[in-house]
N, C-alpha and C positions, 0 to 999 in steps of 0.2 A: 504494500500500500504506500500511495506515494503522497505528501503533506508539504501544504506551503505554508509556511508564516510569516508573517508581518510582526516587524516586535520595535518597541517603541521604550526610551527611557527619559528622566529627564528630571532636572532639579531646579527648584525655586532659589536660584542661588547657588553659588559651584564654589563648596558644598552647601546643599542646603538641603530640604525634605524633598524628595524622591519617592517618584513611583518610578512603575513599569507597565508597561502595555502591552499583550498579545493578542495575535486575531491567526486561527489555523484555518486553513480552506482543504478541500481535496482536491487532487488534481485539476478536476475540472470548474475550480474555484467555487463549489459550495461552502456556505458558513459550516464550519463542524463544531466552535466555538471561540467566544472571545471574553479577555478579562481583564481587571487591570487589578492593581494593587499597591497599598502603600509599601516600603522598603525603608522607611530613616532617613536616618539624615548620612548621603552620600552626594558625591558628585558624578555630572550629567554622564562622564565615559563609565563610573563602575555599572550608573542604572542601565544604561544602555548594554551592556555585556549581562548584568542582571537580568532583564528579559531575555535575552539569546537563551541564555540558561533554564530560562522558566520554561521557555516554550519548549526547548529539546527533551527537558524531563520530561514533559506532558505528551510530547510526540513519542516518546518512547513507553508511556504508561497507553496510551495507543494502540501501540503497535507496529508505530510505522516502519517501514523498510527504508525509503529513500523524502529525504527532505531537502526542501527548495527555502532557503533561508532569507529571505527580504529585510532590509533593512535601511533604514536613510544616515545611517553613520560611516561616513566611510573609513573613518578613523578602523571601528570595528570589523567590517567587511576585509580590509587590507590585510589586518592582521591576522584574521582566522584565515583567509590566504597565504600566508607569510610572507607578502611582500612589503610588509613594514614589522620591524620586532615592538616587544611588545617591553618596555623598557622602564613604566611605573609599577611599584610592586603589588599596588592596590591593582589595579589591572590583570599582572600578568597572574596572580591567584585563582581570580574569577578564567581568566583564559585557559589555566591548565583544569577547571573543571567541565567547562564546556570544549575543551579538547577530548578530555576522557568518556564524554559521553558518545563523541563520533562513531566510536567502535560500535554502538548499538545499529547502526547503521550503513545499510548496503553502497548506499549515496548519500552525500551532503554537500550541496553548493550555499555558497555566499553572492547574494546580488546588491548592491547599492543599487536605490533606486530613490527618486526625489522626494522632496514631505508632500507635496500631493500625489504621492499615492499611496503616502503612510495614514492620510486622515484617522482609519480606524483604531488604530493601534494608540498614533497622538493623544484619541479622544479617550480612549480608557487612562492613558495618563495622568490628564487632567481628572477626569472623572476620580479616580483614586486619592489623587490628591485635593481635589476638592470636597470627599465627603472625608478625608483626614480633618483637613482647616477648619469643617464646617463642625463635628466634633470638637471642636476646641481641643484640640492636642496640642 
């Protein structure tokens, strides 16, 4: 089974409160689910790997075989390619656990692609963090 996700991070402030945002389609881009979630107080690149992470776990509680990774970071994108190293240590922690997850997997591609056509994923960010704030946390 083959899974695309959309994954979205992001902080009020770098660092500041962070969520993350996922959105998973199947192949032929049906919705299969999407979520977002608060995460703390981190900065915009660890959230942004933070989601990569959320969603692989959940692709793998799935089932999936082969994942289509989308993402508007290219910072992230580069590096889960290794055409950029991964050189912050807060980073490259979260990298070697969404490295270790590839192995669940027959295929895994990484795509940058632009924030219009991350809306979904954006939008559970915000959403996350907005019923954070709105709790008075």
């Amino acid at each position: 089974m083959k899974l695309i996700t959309y994954t979205d991070g992001g902080a009020r402030g770098n660092p500041g409160p962070a969520g993350i945002g996922i959105v998973i389609q199947d192949a032929k881009g049906k919705m299969i689910e999407e979520f977002g979630r608060y995460i703390g107080e981190t900065t915009n690149n660890q959230a942004e790997y933070r989601a990569l992470l959320a969603a692989l776990e959940r692709c793998t509680e799935l089932g999936a075989k082969e994942v289509e990774c989308r993402l508007d970071s290219e910072l992230v994108v580069k590096q889960m390619r290794r055409e950029y190293k991964v050189k912050d240590p807060g980073l490259a922690a979260i990298f070697v656990q969404v490295w270790n997850l590839m192995i669940h997997f027959k295929k895994i591609t990484f795509h940058h692609i632009p924030r219009e056509r991350n809306k979904d994923a954006d939008r559970m960010v915000n959403d996350a963090l907005d019923r954070h704030i709105d709790r008075g946390a």
